[in-house]
Wavefront OBJ file of the C-alpha trace (Angstrom):
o trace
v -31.890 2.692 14.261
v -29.554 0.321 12.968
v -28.856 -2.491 15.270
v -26.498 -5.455 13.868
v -27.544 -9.165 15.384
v -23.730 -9.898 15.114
v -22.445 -7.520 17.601
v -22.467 -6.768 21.426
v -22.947 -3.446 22.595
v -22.105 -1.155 25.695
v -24.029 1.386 27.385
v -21.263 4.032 25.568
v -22.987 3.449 22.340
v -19.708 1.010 21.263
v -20.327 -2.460 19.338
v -17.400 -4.940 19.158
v -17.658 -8.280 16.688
v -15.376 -10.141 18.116
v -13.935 -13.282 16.194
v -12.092 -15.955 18.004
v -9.800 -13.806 20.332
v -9.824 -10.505 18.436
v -12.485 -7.819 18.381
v -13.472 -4.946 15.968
v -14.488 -2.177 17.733
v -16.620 0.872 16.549
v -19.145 3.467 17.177
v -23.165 2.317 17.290
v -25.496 3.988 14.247
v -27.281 5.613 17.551
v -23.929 7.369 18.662
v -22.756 8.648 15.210
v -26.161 10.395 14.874
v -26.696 12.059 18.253
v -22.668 13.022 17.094
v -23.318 14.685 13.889
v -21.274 14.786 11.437
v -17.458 13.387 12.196
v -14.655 15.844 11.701
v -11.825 14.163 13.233
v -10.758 10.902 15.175
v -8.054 10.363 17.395
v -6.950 7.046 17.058
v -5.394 4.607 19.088
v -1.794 3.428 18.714
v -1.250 -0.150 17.815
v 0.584 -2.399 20.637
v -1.753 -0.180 23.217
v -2.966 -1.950 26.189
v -6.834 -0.715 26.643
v -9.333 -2.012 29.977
v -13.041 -2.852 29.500
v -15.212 0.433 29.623
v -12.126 2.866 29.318
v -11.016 5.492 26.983
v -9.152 4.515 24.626
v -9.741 6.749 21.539
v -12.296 9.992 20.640
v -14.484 10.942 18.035
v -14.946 14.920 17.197
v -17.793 15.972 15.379
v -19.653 19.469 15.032
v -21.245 19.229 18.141
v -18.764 18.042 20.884
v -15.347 15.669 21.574
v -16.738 12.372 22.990
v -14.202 9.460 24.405
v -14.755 6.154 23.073
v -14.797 3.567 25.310
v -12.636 -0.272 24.514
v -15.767 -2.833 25.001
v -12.864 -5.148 26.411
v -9.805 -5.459 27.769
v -6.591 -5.983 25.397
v -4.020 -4.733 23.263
v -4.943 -2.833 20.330
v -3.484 -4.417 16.916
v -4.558 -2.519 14.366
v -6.277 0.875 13.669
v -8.622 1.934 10.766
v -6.227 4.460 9.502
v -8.590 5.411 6.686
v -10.306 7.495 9.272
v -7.492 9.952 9.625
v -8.413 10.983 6.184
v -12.211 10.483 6.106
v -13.938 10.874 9.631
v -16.932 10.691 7.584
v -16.479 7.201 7.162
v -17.956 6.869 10.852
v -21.056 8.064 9.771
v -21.789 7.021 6.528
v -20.864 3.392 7.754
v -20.579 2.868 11.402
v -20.245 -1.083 11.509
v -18.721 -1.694 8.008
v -16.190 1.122 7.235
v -16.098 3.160 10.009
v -14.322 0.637 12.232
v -11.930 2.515 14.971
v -9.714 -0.416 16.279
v -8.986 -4.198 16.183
v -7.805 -5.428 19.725
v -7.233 -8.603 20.986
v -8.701 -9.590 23.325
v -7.302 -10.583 26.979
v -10.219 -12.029 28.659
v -13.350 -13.550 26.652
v -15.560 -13.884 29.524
v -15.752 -9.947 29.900
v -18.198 -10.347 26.873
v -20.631 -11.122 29.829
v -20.635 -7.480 30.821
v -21.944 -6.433 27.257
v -25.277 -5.885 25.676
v -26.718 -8.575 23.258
v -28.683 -6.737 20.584
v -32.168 -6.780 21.801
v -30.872 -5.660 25.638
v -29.302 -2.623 23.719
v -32.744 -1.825 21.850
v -34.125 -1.853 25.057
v -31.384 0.421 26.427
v -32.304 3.160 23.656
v -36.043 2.473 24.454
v -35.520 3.411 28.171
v -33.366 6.375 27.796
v -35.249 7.658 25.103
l 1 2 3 4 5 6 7 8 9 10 11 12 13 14 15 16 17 18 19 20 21 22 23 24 25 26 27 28 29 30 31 32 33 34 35 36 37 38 39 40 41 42 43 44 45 46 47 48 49 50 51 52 53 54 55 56 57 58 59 60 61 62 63 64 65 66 67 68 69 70 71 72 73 74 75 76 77 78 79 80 81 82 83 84 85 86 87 88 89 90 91 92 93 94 95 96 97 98 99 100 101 102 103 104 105 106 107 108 109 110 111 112 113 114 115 116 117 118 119 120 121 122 123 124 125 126 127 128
């Protein structure tokens, strides 16, 4: 399981690298493959306000419809549109190409509520 150093993590199965006040936003290697394989992805729109641990977008795959959740609070400024043509992206590349959003972010300190790394291995450990 694939685990970037550079990213927190939430108990969803999202990752967010956030650089100075934005954040990119995405789907965890763990989520994409207990998702199969990606059909669709309902994106959200730019300018959208989003609040830590709610839905803001979904990801369809074979299997089922599952909401994404925003890691933090903020207004969405962009969206990886390259999804709308290739959901596939999400699982061939979950933290490089198959980015969902860019929001920026209202409040840094909510990064407190997140998972560093090795608290999200042990997540997957204890649920496993």
């Amino acid at each position: 399981m694939n685990i970037p150093q550079d990213l927190l993590y939430t108990k969803e199965h999202e990752w967010i690298k956030i650089e100075g006040n934005k954040g990119k936003v995405g789907i965890t290697d763990y989520a994409q493959s207990a998702l199969g394989d990606v059909t669709f992805v309902e994106l959200p729109e730019v300018g959208q306000k989003v609040k830590q641990f709610e839905p803001f977008a979904s990801v369809e795959s074979v299997k089922s419809v599952s909401d994404v959740y925003a890691p933090m609070s903020g207004t969405v400024v962009e969206a990886n549109e390259r999804l709308e043509q290739s959901p596939e992206l999400i699982n061939q590349s979950p933290y490089e190409e198959g980015w969902i959003a860019t929001i920026e972010i209202a409040n840094l300190a909510e990064r407190e509520n997140l998972l560093t790394p090795e608290a999200y291995k042990r997540y997957l450990e204890e649920e496993a």
